[in-house]
C-alpha positions as CSV (number, residue, x, y, z in Angstrom):
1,X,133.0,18.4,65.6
2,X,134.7,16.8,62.4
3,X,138.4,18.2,62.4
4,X,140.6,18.0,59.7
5,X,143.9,16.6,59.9
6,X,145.3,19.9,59.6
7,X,142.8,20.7,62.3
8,X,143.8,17.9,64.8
9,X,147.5,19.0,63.9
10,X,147.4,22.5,65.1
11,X,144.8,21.1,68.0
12,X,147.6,18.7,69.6
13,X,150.1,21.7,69.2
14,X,152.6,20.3,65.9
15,X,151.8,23.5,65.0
16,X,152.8,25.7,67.5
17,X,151.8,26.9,70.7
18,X,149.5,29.7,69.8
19,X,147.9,27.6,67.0
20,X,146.8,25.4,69.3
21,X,145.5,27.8,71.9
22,X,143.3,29.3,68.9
23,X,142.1,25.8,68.4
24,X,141.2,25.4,71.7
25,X,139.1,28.3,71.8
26,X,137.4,27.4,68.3
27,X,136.8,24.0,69.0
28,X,135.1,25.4,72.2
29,X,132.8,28.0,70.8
30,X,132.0,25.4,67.6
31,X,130.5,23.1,70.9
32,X,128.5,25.7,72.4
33,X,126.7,26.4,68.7
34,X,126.9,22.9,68.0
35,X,128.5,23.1,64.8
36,X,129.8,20.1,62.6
37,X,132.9,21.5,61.1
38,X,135.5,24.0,61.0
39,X,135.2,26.8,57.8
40,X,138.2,28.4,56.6
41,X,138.2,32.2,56.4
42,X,139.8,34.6,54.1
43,X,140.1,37.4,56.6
44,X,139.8,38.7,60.1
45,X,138.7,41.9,61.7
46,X,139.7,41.8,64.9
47,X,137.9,44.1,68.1
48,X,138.7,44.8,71.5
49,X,141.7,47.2,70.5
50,X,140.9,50.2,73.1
51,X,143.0,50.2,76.6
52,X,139.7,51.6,77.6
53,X,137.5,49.0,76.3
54,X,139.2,46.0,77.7
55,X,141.5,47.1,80.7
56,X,144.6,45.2,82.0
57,X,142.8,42.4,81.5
58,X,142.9,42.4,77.9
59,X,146.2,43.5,78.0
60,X,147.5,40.7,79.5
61,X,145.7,38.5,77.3
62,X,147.0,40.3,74.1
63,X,151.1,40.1,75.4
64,X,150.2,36.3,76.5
65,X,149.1,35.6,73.0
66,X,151.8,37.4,71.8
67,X,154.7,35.9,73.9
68,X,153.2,32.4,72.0
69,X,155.6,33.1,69.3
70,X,152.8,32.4,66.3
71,X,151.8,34.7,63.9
72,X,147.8,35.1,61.8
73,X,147.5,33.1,58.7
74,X,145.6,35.5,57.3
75,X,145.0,38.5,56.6
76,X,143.6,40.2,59.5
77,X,142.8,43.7,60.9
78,X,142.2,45.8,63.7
79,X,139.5,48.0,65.6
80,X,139.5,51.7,66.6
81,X,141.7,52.1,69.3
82,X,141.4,54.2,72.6
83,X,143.2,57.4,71.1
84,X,145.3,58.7,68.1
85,X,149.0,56.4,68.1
86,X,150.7,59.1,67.1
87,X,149.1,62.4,68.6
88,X,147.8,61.1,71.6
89,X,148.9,64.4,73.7
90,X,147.1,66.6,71.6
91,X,144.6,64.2,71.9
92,X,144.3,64.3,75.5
93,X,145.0,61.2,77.5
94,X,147.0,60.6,80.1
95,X,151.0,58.8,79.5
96,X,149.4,56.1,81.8
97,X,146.9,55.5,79.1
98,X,149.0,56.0,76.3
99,X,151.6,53.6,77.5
100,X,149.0,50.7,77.9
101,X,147.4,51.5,74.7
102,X,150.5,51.4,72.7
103,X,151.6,48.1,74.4
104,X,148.5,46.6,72.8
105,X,149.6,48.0,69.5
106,X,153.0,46.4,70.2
107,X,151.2,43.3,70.9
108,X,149.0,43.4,67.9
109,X,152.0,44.1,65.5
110,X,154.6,41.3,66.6
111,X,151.4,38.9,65.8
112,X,151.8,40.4,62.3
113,X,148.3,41.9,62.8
114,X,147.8,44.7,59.9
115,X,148.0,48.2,62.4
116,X,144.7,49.3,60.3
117,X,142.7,50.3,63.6
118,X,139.2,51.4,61.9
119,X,136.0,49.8,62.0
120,X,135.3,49.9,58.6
121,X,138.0,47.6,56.8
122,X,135.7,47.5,53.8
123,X,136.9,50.7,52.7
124,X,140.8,49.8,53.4
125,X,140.9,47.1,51.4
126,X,140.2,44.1,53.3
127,X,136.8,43.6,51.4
128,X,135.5,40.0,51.0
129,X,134.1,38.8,47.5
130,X,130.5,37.1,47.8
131,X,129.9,34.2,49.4
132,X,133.7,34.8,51.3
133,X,133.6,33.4,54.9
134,X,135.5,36.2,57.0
135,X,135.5,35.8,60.9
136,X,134.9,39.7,61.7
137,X,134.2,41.0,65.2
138,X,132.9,44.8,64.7
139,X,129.6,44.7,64.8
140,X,129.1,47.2,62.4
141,X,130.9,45.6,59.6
142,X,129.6,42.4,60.2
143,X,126.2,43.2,58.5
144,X,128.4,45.6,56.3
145,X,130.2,42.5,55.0
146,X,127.1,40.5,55.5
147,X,124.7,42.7,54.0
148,X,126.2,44.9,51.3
149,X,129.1,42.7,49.9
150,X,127.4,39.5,50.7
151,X,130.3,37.9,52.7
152,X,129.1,35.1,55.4
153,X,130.1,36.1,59.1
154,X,129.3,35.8,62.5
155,X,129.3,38.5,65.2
156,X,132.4,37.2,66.2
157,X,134.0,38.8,70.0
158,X,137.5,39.6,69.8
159,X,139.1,37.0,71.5
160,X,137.5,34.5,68.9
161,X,138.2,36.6,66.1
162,X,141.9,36.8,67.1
163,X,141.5,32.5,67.4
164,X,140.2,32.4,63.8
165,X,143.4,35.0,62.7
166,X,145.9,32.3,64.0
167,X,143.7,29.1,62.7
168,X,142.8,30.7,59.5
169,X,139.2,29.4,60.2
170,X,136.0,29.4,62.5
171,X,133.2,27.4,63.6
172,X,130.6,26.7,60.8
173,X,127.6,28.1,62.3
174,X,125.5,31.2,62.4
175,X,125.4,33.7,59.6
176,X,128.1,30.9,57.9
177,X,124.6,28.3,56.7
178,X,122.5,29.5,54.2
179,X,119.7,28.5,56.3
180,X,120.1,31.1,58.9
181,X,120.5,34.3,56.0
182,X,116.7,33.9,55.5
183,X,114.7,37.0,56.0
184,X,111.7,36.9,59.1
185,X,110.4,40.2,59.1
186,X,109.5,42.5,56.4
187,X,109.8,46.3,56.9
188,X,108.3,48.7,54.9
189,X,108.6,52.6,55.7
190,X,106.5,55.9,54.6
191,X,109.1,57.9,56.6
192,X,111.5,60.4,54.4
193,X,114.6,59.2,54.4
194,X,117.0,61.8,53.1
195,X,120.1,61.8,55.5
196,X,122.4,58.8,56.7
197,X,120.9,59.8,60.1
198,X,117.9,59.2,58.7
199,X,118.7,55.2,58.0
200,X,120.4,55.5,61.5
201,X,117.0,56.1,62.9
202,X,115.6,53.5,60.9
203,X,117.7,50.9,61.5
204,X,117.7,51.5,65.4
205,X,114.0,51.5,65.8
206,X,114.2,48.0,63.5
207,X,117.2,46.4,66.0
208,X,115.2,47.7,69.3
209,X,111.8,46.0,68.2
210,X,113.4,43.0,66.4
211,X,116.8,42.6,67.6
212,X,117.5,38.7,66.4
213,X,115.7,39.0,63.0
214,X,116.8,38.8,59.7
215,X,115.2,42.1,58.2
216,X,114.1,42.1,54.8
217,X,113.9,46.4,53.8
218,X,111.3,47.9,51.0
219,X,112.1,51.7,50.5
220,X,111.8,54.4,47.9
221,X,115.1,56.0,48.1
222,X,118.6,54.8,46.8
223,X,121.2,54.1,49.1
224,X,124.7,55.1,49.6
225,X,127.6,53.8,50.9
226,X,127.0,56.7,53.9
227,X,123.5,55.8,54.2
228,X,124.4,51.8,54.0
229,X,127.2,52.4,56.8
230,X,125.0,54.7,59.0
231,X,121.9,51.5,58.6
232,X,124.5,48.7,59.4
233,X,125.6,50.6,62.6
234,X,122.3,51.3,64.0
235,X,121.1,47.9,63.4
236,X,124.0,46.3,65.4
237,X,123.7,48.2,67.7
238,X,120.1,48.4,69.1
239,X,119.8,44.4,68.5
240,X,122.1,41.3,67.6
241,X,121.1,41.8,64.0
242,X,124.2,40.3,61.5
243,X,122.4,40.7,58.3
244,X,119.8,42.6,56.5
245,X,118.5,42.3,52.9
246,X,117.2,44.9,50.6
247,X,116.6,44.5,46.7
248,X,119.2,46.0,44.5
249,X,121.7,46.0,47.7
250,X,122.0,42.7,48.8
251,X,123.4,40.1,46.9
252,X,121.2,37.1,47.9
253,X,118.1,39.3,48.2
254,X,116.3,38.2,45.2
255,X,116.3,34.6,46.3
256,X,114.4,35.3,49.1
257,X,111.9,37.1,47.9
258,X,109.2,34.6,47.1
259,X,109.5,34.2,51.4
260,X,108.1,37.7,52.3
261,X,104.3,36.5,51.6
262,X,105.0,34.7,55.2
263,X,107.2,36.4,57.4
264,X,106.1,39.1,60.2
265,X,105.7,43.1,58.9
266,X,107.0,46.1,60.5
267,X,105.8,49.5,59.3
268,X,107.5,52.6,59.9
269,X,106.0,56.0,59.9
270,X,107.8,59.1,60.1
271,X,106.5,59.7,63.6
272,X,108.1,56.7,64.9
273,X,111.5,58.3,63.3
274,X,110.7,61.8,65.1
275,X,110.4,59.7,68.7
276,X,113.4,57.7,67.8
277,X,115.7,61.0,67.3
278,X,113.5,62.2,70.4
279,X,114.2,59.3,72.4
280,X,118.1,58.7,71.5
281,X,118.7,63.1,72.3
282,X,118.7,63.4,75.9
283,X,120.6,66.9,75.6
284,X,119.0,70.0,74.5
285,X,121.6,72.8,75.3
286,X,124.9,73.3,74.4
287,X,127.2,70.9,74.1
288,X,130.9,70.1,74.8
289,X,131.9,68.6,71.5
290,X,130.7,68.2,67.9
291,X,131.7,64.6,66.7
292,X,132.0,62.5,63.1
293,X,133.0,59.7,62.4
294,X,131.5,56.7,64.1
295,X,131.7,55.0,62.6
296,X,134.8,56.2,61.0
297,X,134.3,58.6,57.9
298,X,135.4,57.8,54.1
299,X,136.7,60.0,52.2
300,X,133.9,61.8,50.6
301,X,132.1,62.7,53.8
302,X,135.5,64.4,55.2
303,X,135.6,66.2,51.8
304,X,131.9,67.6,52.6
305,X,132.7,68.3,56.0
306,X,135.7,71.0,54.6
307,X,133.9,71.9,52.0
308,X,131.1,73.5,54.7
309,X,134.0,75.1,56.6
310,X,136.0,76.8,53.9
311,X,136.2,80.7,54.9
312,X,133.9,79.6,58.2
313,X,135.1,79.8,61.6
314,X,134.0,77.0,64.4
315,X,133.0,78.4,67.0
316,X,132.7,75.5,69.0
317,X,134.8,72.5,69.3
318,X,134.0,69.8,66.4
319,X,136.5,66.3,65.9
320,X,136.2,63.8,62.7
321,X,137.6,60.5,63.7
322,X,139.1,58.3,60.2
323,X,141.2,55.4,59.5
324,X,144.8,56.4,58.3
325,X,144.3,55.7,55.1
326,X,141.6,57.8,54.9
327,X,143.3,60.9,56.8
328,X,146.1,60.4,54.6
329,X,144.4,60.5,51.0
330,X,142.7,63.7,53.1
331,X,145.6,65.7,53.5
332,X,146.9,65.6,50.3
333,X,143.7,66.9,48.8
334,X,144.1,69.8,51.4
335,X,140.7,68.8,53.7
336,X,143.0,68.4,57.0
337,X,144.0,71.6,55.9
338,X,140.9,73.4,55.4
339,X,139.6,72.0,58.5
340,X,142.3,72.5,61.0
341,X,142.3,76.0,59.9
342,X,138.0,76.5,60.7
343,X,139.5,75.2,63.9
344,X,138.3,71.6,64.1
345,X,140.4,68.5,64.5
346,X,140.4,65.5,61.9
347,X,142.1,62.4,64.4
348,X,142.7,58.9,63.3
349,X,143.0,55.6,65.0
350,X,140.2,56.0,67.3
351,X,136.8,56.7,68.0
352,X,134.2,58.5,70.2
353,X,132.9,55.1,71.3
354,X,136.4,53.2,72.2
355,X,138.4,56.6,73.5
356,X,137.9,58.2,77.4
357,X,136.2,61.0,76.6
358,X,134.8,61.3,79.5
359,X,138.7,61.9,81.1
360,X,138.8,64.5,78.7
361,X,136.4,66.7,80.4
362,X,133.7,66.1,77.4
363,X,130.3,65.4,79.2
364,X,128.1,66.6,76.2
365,X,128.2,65.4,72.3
366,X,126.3,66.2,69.5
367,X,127.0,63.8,66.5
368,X,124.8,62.1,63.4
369,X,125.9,58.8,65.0
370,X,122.8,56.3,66.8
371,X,125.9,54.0,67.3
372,X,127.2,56.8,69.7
373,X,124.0,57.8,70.6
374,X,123.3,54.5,72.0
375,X,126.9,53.6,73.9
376,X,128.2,56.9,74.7
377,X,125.4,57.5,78.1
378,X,125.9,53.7,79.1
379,X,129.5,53.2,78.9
380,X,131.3,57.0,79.1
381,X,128.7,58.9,81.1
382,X,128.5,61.3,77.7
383,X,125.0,62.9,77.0
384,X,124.6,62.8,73.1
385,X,122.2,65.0,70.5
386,X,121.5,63.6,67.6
387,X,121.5,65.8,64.4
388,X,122.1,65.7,60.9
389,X,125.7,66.1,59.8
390,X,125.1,69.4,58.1
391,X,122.7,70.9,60.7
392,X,125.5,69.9,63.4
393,X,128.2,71.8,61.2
394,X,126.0,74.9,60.8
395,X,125.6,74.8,64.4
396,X,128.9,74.2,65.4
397,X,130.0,77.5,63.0
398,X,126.7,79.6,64.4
């Protein structure tokens, strides 16, 4: 690889310890995807957050890093972590979890990592301009960022992510060259797509059957930013797909559109929706918990969500997960209210992927998530039903 000077500084340590174990790392993973050069980013979204998700392990990675004495160059973010900071009894974990979890955040804040801990930092503020390189590690908003705001980023892992925070660049590679942004498969639908669910579905069936492709998506309906979210997660999720294109969403769509004459076709039909829900819901009866917000919710959607329970009365347990921002501009518009008093539970920090549910006594979810859908059974144990967010809601008051 062709360093810099600045590079080769911060690679024989004149810049600091931790610098130069971030180097070390970069230069590494640049090797391994033979890349010429290093790219500087604007921002970093950093995973691997949860106690859960990445054990002692992690933990002692984090404090190592930590104990380096550096601090991130710029701007960088967080991930969900394994339960809410601040209510984390009434949450449910254990003090032995808690403690470990907010070491982490201890960790994370004396690097002078922003304590954002959401997995969509688009909506928080740390939202690239086109043609930005970011390094960002959830998956989710990598083909967000990719995709909608037409950013360049690879499906970075968080150790690498954190590396790129310190450097203030990564390897230029991947999603990074033009080259690789090109669409190879066209998808076309006849399927009614009328609920973020419903993109879920779409984008999970896409991911499962083409899960290194570059999509290119025709469809009828208008997206929004609920729909787009819901598309991106699915997609990331089922396959290793960073970026998808569709006209009037994607910046750089247009430009590849004389291409889609020669690239493979995929066309799906409502039935193949129906068996996707079908095959993703492996619980029919009741279940222990009603969940939103993975990933997390904005603004709007919490709104919806207490505007459906006004005057109701849950009579089953239902939890919205949100960053803190979000929670925050939510109480004082009275929804935390109007929820907490139907009896549900609007947490932040977290998420129903990176918390231990499972510890909890949950065995049973039903959510509008295929993100969950997919992760929960492998990784917590947790059956999952998938529904639409307002069928779930009228269920959950039923």
């Amino acid at each position: 690889m062709k360093l810099t000077v600045q590079e080769e500084e911060m690679l024989r340590g004149h810049r600091g310890k931790a610098a130069q174990r971030a180097m070390e790392l970069l230069v590494a993973l640049g090797e391994v995807f033979y890349a010429q050069n290093m790219i500087e980013v604007s921002s970093v979204q950093i995973s691997g957050v949860s106690y859960k998700s990445i054990g002692d392990a992690g933990l002692d990675f984090l404090e190592d890093f930590a104990g380096l004495g550096g601090k991130v160059q710029v701007p960088s973010t967080v991930n969900p972590a394994g339960m809410d900071l601040d209510r984390w009894q009434e949450f449910g974990v254990s003090k032995e979890f808690a403690d470990k979890q907010l070491r982490i955040a201890r960790a994370f804040d004396q690097m002078s990592v922003q304590q954002t801990y959401t997995c969509v930092p688009y909506l928080i503020g740390n939202e690239p301009k086109l043609g930005e390189h970011v390094a960002w590690a959830e998956s989710s908003a990598v083909v967000y960022a990719n995709s909608v705001l037409g950013a360049r980023t690879n499906r970075e892992s968080g150790p690498s992510a954190l590396a790129a925070a310190f450097a203030g660049r990564t390897p230029n590679y991947g999603m990074h060259l033009v080259e690789n942004r090109m669409p190879n498969v066209l998808v076309e639908t006849s399927a009614t797509l009328k609920d973020p669910l419903h993109y879920g579905l779409l984008g999970y069936l896409v991911g499962k059957r083409h899960g290194k492709s570059v999509p290119y998506f025709r469809t009828r309906e208008s997206l929004g930013r609920e729909e787009l979210q819901s598309l991106c997660a699915a997609l990331a999720s089922s396959g290793m797909i960073s970026l998808f294109h569709m006209d009037g969403i994607t910046p750089e769509a247009a430009s590849f559109r004389e291409l889609l004459n020669s690239v493979e076709r995929l066309y799906v039909t409502q039935s193949d929706l129906e068996a996707m829900q079908s095959e993703l819901s492996d619980v029919e009866s009741d279940v222990d918990l009603y969940a939103f917000g993975c990933p997390h919710l904005g603004i709007a959607e919490v709104a919806h969500i207490a505007h459906r329970l006004k005057n109701n009365r849950l009579t089953k347990r239902l939890w919205i997960f949100t960053s803190r921002e979000t929670h925050q501009r939510a109480e004082e518009k009275g929804y935390v209210k109007t929820i907490s008093q139907a009896g549900g539970k609007v947490f932040r920090d977290t998420c129903v992927v990176v918390s231990p549910l499972e510890e909890l006594g949950i065995r049973t979810i039903a959510s509008n998530s295929c993100k969950a859908a997919h992760y929960l059974p492998s990784i917590s144990g947790i059956k999952v039903r998938l529904g639409t967010m307002d069928e779930l809601i009228e269920e959950a008051i039923r």
